[in-house]
C-alpha angles and dihedrals in degrees: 000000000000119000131188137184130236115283101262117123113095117233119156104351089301126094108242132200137215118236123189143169125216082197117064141314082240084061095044098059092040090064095034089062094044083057085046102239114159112242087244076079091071114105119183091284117352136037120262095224116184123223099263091057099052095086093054088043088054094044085052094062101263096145106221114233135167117285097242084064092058089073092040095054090050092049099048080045096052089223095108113120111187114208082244097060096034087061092066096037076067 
């Protein structure tokens, strides 16, 4: 299933989302190209969706949830990847 939060955290003058999967990364980016969000989105484990996007992503079947149970989902889900533990992935 893939999940966002609402868009409230400020970038570049715009309101973005998280979206996530508990399912799998392959599932993530299949739905992330069907919203049409470029692969630059992608951040270690999650999109980066801007606010404009969000009601499409919701039309298209993404479920909203807190923000707080976008980390929990990851984690339940072991697909979190924390900056820390992406750096030395790299």
């Amino acid at each position: 299933m893939l999940y966002l939060d609402e868009p409230r955290v400020p970038w570049r003058g715009r309101l973005w989302s998280h979206l996530v999967s508990d399912v799998s990364y392959a599932e993530l980016h299949a739905f992330a190209e069907a919203l049409g969000a470029p692969r630059r989105g992608f951040d270690r484990d999650h999109y980066d969706i801007p606010a404009e996007r969000f009601p499409v992503a919701v039309w298209l079947g993404a479920r909203v949830v807190p923000s707080r149970e976008i980390v929990r989902l990851l984690r339940a889900a072991d697909l979190r990847r924390p900056k820390h533990l992406a750096r030395r992935a790299a």
